[in-house]
C-alpha positions as CSV (number, residue, x, y, z in Angstrom):
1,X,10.8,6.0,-2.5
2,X,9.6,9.4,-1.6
3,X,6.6,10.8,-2.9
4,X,4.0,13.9,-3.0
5,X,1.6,14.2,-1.4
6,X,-1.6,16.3,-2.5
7,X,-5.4,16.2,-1.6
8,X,-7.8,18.5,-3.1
9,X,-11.8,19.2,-4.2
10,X,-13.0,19.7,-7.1
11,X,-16.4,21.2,-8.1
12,X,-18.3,21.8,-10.8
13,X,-21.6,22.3,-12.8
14,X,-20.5,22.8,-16.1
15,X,-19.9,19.7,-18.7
16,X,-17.4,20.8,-20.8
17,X,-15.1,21.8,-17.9
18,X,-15.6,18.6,-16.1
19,X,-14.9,16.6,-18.7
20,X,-11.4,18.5,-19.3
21,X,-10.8,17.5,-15.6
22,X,-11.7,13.9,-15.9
23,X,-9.7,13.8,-18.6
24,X,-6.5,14.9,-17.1
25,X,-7.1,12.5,-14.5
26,X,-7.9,9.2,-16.1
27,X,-7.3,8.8,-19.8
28,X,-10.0,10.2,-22.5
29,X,-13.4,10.8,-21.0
30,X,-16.6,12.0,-22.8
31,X,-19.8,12.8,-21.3
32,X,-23.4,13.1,-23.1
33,X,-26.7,13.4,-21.3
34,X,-27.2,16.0,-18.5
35,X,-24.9,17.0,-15.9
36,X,-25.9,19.0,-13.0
37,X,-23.0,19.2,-10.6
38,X,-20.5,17.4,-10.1
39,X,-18.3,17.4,-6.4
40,X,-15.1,15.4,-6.0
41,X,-12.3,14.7,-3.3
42,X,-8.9,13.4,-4.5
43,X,-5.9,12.7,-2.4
44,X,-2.8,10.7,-2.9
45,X,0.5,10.9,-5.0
46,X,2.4,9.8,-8.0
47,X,1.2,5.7,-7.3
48,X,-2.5,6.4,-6.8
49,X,-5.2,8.8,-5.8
50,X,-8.6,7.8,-4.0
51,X,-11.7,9.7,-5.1
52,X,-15.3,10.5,-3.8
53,X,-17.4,11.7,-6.7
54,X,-21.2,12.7,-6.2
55,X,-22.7,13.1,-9.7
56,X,-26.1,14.9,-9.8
57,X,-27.8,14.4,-13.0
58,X,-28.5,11.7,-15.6
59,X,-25.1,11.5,-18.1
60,X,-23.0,9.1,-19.9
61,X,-19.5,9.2,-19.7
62,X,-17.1,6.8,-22.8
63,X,-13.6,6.8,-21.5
64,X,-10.0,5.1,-21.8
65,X,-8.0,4.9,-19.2
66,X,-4.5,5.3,-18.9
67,X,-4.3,4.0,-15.5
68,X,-6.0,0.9,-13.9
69,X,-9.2,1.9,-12.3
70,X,-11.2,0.0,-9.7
71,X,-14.9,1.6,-8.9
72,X,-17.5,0.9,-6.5
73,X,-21.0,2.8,-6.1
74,X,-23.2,3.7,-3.0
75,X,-26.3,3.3,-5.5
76,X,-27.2,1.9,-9.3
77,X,-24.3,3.1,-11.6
78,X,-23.7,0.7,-14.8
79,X,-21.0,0.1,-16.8
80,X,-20.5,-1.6,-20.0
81,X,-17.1,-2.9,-21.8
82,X,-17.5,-5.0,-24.6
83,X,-19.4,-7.9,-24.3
84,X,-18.8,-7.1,-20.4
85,X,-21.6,-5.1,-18.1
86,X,-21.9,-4.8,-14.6
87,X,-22.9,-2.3,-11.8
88,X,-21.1,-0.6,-9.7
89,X,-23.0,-0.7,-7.1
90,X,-23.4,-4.6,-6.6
91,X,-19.5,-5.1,-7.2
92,X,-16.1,-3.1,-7.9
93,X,-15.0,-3.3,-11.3
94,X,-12.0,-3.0,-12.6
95,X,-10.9,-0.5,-15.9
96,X,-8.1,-1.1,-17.6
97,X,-5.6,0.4,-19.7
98,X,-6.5,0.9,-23.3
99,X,-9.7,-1.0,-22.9
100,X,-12.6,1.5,-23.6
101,X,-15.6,1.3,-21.8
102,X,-19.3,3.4,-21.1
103,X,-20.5,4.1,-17.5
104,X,-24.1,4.9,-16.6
105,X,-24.8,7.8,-14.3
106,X,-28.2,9.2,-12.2
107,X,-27.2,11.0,-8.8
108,X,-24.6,8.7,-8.1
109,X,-22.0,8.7,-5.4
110,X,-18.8,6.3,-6.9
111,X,-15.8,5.7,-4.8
112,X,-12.8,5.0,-7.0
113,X,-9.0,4.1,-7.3
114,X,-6.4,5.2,-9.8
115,X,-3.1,3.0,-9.6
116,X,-0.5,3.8,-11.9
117,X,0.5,1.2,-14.1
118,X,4.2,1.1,-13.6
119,X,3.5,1.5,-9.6
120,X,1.3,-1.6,-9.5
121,X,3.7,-3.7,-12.0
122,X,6.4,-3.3,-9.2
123,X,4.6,-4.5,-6.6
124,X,3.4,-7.3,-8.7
125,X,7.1,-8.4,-9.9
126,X,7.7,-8.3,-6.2
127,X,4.6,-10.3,-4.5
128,X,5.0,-13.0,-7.3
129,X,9.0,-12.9,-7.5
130,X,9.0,-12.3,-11.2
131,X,11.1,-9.8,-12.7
132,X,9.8,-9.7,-16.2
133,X,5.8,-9.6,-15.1
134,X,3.7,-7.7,-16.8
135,X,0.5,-7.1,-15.0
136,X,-2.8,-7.9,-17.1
137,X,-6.1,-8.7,-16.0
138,X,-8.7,-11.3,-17.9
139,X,-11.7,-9.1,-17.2
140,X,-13.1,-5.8,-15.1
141,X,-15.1,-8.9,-13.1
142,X,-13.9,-9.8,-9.3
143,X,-12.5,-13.3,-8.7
144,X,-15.9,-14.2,-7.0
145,X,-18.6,-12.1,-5.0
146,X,-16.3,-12.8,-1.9
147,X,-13.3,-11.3,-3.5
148,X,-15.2,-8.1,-4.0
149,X,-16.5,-7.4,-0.2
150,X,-12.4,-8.0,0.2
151,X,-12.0,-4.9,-1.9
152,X,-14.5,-3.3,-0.2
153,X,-12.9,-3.6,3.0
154,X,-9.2,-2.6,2.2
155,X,-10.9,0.6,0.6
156,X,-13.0,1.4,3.5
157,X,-10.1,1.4,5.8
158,X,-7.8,3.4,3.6
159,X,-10.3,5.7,3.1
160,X,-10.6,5.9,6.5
161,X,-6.7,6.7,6.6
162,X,-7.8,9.7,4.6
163,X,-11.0,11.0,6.4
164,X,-8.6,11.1,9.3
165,X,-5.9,12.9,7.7
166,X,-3.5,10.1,8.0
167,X,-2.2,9.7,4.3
168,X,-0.6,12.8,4.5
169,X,1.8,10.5,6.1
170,X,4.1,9.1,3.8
171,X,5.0,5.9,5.8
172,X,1.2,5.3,5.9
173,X,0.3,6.4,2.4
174,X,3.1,4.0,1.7
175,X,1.7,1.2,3.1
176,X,-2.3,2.2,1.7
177,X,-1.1,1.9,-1.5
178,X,0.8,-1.3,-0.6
179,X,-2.5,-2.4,0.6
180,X,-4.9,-1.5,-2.6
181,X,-2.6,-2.5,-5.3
182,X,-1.8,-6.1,-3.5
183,X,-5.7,-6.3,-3.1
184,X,-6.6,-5.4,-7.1
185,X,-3.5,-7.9,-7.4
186,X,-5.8,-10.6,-5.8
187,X,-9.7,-9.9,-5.9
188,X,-9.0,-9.3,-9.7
189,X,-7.9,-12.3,-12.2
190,X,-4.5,-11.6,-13.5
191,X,-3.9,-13.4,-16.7
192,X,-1.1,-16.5,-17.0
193,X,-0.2,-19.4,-14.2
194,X,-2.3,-18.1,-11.5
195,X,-1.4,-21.2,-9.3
196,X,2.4,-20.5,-9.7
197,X,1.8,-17.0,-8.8
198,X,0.0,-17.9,-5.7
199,X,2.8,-20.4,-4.8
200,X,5.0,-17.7,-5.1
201,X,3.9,-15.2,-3.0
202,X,2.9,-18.0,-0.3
203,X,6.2,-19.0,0.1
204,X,7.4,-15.1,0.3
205,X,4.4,-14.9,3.0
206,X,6.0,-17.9,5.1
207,X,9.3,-16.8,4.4
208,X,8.8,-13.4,5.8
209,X,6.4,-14.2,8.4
210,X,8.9,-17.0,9.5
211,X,11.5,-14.9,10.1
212,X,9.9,-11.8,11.7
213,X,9.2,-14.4,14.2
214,X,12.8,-15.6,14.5
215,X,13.9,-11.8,14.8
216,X,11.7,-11.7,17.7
217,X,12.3,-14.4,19.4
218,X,16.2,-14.7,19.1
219,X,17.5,-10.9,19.0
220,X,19.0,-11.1,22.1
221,X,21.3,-13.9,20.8
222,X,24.2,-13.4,18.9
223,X,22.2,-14.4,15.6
224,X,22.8,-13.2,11.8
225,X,21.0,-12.8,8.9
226,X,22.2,-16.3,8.1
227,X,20.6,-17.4,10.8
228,X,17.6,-16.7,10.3
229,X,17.6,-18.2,6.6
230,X,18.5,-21.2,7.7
231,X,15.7,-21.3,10.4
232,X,12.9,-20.5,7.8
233,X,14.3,-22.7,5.1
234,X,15.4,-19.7,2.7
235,X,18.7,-18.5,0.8
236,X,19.8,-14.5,2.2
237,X,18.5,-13.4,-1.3
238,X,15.7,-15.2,-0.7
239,X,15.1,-13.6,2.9
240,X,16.3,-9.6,1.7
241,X,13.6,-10.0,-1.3
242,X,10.9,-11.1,1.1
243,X,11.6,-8.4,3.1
244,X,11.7,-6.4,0.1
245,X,8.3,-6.9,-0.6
246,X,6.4,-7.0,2.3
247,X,7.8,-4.9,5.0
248,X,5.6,-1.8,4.6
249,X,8.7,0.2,4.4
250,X,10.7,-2.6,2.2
251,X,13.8,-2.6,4.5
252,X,16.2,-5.0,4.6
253,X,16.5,-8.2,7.1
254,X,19.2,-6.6,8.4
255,X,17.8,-3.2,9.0
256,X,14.6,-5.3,10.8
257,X,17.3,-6.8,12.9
258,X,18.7,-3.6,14.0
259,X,15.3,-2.0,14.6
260,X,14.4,-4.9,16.7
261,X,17.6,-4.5,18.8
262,X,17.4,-0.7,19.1
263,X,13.6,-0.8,20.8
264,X,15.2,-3.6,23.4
265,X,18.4,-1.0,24.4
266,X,15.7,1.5,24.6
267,X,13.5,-0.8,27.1
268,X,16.6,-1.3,29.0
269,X,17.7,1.7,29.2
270,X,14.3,3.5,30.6
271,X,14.9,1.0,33.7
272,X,18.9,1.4,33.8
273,X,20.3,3.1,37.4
274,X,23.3,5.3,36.4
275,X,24.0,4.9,39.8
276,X,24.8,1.7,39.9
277,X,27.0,1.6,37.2
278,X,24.8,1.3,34.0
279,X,25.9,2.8,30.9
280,X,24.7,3.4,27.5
281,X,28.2,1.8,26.2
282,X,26.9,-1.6,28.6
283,X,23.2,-1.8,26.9
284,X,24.4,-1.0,23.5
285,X,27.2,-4.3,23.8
286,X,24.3,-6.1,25.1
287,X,22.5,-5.3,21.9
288,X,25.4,-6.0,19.4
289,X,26.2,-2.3,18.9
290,X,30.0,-2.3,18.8
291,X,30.3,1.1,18.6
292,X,28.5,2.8,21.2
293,X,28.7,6.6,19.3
294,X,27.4,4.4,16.1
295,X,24.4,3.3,18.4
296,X,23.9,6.7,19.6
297,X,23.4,7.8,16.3
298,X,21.3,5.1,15.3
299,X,19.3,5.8,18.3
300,X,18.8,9.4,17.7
301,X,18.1,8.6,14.0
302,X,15.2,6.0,15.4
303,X,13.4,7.8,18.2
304,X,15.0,11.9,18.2
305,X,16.4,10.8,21.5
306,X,20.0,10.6,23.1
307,X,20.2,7.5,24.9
308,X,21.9,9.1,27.3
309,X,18.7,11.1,28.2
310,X,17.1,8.1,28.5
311,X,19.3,6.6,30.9
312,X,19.6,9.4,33.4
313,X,16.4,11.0,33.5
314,X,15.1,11.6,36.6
315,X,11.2,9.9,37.0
């Protein structure tokens, strides 16, 4: 699914404006107390957006969200939701949807991330392999203290995806967002049959893992997509929904096949001799490519090369 791509700062030292701006970001947001400045960088696209907010001043901010919310602090920054409290600092929490809540501010740095709602639903239907899931959480609490360094961790490295420019990638950006949504999926308690859900998505692991393996291993053999069900114990749907959900770019077992294939022609062809009699119609029939303008275009399509100019360049 293609998306845009936007990054941005934002900077400010008057309340009312950045309270507009909050608000158009997360849900409803008031603020009371004093706010000095306030300097933000946002980047991501229509799934979710990673922020670095510095807050200088002493404020609190009542807000709603409209999309799910994790937050971490670099210092003391409490929250409050119900009969809930917390600080930011020592753990992420977790804001939800419709579930008002009060956050506590004094020269604070907070690292947050927004995840749409119907974004992260999708990847939840898919991890857990139900189609009518609807992703709730029993708290703003981690799992357990080790759950939240987990979080920590997948943030840190996708922020570092930013820092380095990275997510303006959009196979990458795909795959941070697989990567923070799949993580609030886990370090966060979702509500219902947890231990189904988790036998779920283990047998999607194994299934997947199973057969990347058997890809590997056996793609010089005349195998199928059949094949490799049967090896890992799966049905084809089985295998293509695996796929589905966690190849970072979802393809299909077939498609994985194929790639797999094309980077072996592309091995043999950078030590192929023209002059003795190699051709690219020879290593694409090695490879299973019937059709050797098919795999020429496939080829092209995978690495902006002719195989051709593979075969006879000159080293």
């Amino acid at each position: 699914m293609a998306t845009s791509f936007y990054e941005f700062e934002f900077t400010s030292a008057d309340a009312g404006e950045t309270e507009h701006f909050l608000s158009g970001r997360y849900g409803k947001v008031a603020l009371k107390g004093r706010l000095d400045r306030i300097g933000m960088r946002l980047a991501g696209d229509e799934r979710f957006q990673i922020a670095s907010v510095r807050f200088d001043g002493e404020h609190t901010a009542a807000a709603e969200t409209d999309v799910f919310v994790v937050a971490t602090a670099t210092s003391r920054s409490g929250w409050e939701e119900a009969r809930e409290s917390g600080d930011m600092f020592d753990q992420p929490v977790l804001f939800r949807p419709g579930t008002p809540f009060t956050s506590f501010t004094v020269n604070t740095e907070r690292r947050s991330v927004n995840l749409d709602v119907i974004a992260l639903e999708r990847t939840a239907r898919l991890l857990y392999g139900r189609k009518d899931l609807v992703v709730a959480f029993d708290g703003p609490h981690p799992a357990s203290r080790q759950a939240g360094a987990t979080w920590s961790s997948v943030l840190d490295l996708v922020l570092m995806y930013r820092d380095t420019g990275a997510l303006s990638n959009e196979m990458i950006r795909s795959s941070a967002f697989r990567l923070l949504s799949v993580a609030a999926l886990e370090v966060f308690r979702l509500d219902g049959d947890r231990a189904a859900l988790h036998a779920t998505a283990e047998r999607r692991q194994r299934i997947y893992r199973s057969a990347v393996e058997f890809f590997r291993d056996y793609a010089s053999l005349p195998i199928t997509v059949d094949d490799a069900a049967e090896a890992v114990g799966a049905s084809v749907p089985e295998l293509a929904e695996a796929f589905h959900a966690l190849h970072p770019e979802q393809i299909s077992p077939t498609a994985y096949l194929r790639t797999i294939r094309l980077g072996a022609a592309f091995a043999d062809l950078q030590v192929g001799d023209p002059t003795t009699g190699a051709t690219v119609a020879q290593v694409a029939r090695r490879w299973g490519f019937a059709s050797s303008r098919r795999f020429a275009s496939l080829f092209l399509d995978t690495y902006g090369l002719h195989p051709e100019w593979i075969l006879d360049r000159e080293d």
